[in-house]
C-alpha positions in Angstrom: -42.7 -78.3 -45.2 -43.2 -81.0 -47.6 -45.2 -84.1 -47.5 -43.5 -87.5 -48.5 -43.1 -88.4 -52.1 -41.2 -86.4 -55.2 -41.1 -82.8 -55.5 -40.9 -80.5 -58.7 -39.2 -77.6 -58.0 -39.9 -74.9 -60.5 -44.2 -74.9 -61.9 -46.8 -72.8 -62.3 -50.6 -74.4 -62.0 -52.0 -70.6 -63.0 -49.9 -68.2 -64.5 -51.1 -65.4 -66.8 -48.0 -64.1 -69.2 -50.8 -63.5 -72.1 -50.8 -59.7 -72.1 -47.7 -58.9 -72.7 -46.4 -61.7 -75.1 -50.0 -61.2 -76.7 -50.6 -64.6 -77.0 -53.7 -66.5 -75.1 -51.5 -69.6 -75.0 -49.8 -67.5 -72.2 -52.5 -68.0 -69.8 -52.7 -71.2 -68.1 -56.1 -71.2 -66.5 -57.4 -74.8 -67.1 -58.1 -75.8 -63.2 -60.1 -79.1 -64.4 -57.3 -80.2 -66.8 -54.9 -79.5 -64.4 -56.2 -81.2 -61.2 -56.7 -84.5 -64.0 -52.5 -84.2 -64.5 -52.3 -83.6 -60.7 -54.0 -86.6 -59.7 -51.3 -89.0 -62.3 -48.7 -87.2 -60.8 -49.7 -88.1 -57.4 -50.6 -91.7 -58.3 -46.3 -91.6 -59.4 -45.4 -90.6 -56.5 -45.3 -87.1 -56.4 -46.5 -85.2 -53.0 -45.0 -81.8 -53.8 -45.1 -78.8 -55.8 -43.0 -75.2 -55.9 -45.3 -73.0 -57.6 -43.2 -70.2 -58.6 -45.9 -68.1 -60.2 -45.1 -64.6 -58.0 -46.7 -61.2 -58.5 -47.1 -59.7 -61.5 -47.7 -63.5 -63.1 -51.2 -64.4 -62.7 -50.8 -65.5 -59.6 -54.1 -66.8 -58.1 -53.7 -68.7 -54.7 -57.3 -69.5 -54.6 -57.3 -70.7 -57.3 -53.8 -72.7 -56.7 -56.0 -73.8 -53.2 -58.1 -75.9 -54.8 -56.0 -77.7 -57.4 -54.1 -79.0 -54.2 -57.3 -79.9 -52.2 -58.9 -81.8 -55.0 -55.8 -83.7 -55.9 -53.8 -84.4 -52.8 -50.9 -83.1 -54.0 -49.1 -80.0 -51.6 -48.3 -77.0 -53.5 -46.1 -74.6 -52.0 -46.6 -70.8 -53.2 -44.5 -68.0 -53.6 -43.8 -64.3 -53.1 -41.2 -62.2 -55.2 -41.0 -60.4 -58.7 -40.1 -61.7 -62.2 -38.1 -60.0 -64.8 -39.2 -56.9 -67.3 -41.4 -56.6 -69.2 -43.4 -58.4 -66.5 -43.0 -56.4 -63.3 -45.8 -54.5 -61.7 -46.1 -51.2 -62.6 -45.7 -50.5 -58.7 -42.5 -51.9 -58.5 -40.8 -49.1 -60.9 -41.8 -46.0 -58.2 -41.8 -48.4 -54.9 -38.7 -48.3 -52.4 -36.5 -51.6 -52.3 -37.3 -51.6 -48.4 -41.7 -51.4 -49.3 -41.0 -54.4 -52.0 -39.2 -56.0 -49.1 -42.1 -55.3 -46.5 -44.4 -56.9 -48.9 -43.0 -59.9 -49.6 -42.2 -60.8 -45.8 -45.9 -60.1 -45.1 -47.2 -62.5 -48.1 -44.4 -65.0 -46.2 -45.2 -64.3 -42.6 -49.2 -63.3 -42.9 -50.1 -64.7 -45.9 -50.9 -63.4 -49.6 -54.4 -61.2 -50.4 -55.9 -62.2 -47.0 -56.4 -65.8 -47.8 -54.2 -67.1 -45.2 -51.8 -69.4 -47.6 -48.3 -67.8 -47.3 -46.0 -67.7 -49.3 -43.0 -70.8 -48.8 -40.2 -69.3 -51.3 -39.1 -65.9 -52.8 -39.2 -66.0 -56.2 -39.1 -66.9 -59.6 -36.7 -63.7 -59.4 -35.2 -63.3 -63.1 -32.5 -61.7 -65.1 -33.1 -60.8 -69.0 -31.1 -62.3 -71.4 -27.1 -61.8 -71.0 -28.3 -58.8 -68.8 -29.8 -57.8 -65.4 -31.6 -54.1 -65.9 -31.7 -51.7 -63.1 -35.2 -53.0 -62.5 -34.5 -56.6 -62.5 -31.4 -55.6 -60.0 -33.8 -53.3 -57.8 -35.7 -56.9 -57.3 -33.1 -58.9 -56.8 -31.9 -56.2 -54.2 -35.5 -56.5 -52.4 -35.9 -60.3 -52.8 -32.5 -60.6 -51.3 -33.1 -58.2 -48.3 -36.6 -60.2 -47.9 -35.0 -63.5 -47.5 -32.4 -62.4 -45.2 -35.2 -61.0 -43.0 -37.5 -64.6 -43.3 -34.3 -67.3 -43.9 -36.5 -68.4 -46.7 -35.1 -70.2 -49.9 -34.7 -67.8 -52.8 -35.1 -69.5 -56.7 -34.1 -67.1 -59.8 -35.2 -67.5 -63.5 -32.5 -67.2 -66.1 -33.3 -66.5 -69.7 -31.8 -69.3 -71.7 -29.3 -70.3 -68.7 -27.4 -66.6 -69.1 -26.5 -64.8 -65.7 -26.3 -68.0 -63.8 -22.7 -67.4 -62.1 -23.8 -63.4 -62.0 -27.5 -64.1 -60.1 -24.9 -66.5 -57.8 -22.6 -64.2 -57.4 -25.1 -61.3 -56.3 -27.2 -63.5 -54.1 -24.3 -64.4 -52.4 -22.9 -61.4 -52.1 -25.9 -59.7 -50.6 -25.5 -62.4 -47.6 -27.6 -65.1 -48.7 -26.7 -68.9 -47.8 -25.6 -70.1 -50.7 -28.1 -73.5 -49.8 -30.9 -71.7 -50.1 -30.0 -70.3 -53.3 -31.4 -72.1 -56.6 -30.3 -70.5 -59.7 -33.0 -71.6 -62.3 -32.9 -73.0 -66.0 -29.7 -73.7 -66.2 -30.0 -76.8 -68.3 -30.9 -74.2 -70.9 -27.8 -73.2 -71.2 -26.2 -75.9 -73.0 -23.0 -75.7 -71.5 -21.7 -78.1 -69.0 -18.9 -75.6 -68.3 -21.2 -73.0 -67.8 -22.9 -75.2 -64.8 -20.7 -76.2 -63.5 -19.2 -72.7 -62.7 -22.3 -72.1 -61.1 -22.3 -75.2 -59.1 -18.8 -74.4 -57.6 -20.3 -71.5 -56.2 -22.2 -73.8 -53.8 -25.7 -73.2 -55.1 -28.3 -75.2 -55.9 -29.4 -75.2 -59.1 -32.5 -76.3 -61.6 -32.8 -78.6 -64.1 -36.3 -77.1 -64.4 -37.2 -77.2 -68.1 -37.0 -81.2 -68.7 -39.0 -81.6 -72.0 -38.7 -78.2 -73.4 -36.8 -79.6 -76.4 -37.2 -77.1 -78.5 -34.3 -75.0 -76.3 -32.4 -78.4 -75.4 -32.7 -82.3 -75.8 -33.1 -84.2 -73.1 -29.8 -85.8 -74.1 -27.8 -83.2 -73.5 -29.6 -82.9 -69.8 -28.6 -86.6 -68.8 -25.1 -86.3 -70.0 -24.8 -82.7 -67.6 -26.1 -84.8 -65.0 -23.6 -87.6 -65.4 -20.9 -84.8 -65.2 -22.1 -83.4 -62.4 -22.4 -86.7 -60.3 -18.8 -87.2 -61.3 -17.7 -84.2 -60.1 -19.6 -84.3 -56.7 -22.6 -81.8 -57.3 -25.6 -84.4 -57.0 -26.9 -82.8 -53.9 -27.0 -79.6 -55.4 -29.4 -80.3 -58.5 -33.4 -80.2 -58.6 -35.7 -81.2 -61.3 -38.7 -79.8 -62.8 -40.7 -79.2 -66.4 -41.9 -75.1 -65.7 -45.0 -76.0 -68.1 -46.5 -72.0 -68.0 -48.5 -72.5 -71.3 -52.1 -74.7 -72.4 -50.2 -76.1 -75.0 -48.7 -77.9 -72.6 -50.9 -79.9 -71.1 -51.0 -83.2 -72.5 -54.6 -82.7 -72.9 -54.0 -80.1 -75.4 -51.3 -82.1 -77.8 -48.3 -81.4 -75.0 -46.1 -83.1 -72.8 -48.1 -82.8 -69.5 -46.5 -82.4 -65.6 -46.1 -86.4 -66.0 -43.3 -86.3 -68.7 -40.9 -86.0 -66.0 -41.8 -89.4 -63.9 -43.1 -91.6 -67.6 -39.8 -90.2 -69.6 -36.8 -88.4 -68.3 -36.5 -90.5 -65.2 -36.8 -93.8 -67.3 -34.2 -92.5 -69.3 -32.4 -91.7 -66.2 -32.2 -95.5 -65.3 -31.2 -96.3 -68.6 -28.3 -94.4 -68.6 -26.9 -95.7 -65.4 -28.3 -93.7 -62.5 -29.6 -95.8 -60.0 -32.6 -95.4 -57.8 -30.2 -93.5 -54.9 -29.7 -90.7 -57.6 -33.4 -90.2 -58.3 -34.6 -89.8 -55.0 -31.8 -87.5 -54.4 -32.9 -85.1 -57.1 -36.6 -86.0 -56.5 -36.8 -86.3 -53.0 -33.5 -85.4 -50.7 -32.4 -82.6 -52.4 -35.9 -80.9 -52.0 -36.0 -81.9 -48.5 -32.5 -80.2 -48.0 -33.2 -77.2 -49.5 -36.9 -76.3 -48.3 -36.2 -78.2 -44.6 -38.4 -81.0 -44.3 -41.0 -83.0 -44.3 -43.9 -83.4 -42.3 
């Protein structure tokens, strides 16, 4: 359940991707830093966070525990697997039923014996232009989880590719296509492409606001425009998936805030009025998670 305010859909407060990309900027662990941008984002409005950060990630709940208490803001954590090279080694020899079985127990019991359970499945994530068997073994399990729990699934896409394939599988499996979000797809630079998926009846993430350096912001607010044209708005959720300490705005980056002190001004200046931000911010959420307290 969420509390009132804005939610973003797709972060991670502590995530841990340094090993295998070999870089230290990979390991977000900078719980004083973060609780400062936690408290601005709460004095915006924000009440909610998706913390997407799943096993195999860095995930640290306790640690995720105390960045909500000591900012008021309510983070929501999740169960699930990511994408190769960054499953579990666990995950190669285990059954699709025992990954299933642990996932409904981090949802339903709670995660390492701290008590917080797990909202959402996921980040679950494709490779580029292709899901391995791996990736498809994990999709398999995430799917059979959420259809055991009725919990919201979210997927990670590598540069927007697989969009309308993750869809496609998800949906296929028997999942509600409303508690489906297909991630990143503003990466993919391709209205088209989106709009494919949104057809589908899927939610989908505009989760990578800021991340320029894959796709201006420009190009995000025109897709948007397209998609309220066509009838989508209530199937679209926004977010900035900062995973790295260069992007914290204390370290020279764009911060959580960018969203709230940039791309929503920009928003309003190109038309969309205060209905369609609290529909991406704050109704869409609500729809798709079920509620607020």
């Amino acid at each position: 359940m969420l509390y009132s305010g804005y939610t973003m859909m797709h972060e991670h407060v502590r995530i841990d991707l340094s090993g295998v990309k070999n870089d230290p900027d990979c390991r977000l662990d900078c719980q004083k830093e973060t609780i400062e941008e936690f408290k601005a984002l709460k004095a915006l409005g924000v009440g909610n966070i998706l913390e997407v950060t799943n096993i195999g990630m860095g995930r640290d709940v306790e640690y995720i525990r105390t960045v909500a208490e000591e900012s008021g803001i309510n983070i929501l954590c999740s169960t699930g697997f990511y994408k190769e090279p960054f499953l579990p080694d666990f995950v190669y020899t285990s059954s699709v039923e025992a990954l299933s079985d642990l996932m409904v127990g981090e949802i339903e019991e709670g995660i390492e014996n701290t008590g917080i359970k797990a909202s959402v499945i996921g980040e679950v994530g494709t490779s580029r232009n292709e899901m391995t068997a791996m990736e498809e073994k994990c999709f398999k399990a995430c799917s059979l989880a959420a259809k055991r729990t009725g919990k919201v699934i979210t997927t990670h896409t590598t540069l927007g590719t697989l969009g309308l394939e993750q869809a496609d599988y998800l949906i296929a499996e028997g999942l509600d296509p409303e508690k489906i979000i297909i991630g990143h797809m503003d990466l993919s630079n391709s209205v088209k492409v989106i709009l494919s998926v949104l057809s589908r009846g899927v939610n989908i993430g505009f989760d990578t606001i800021g991340k320029l350096n894959y796709a201006p912001d420009s190009f995000r607010v025109d897709a948007l425009k397209e998609i309220f044209s066509r009838g989508y708005s209530s199937q679209v959720v926004l977010s900035m998936d900062i995973t790295r300490k260069s992007h914290l705005k204390v370290n020279g980056g764009l911060g959580y805030s960018y969203l709230f002190t940039s791309f929503v001004p920009s928003l309003r200046e190109n038309g969309f009025s205060e209905g369609d931000i609290r529909k991406l911010l704050i109704d869409n959420p609500v729809r798709i998670l079920g509620g607020t307290l």
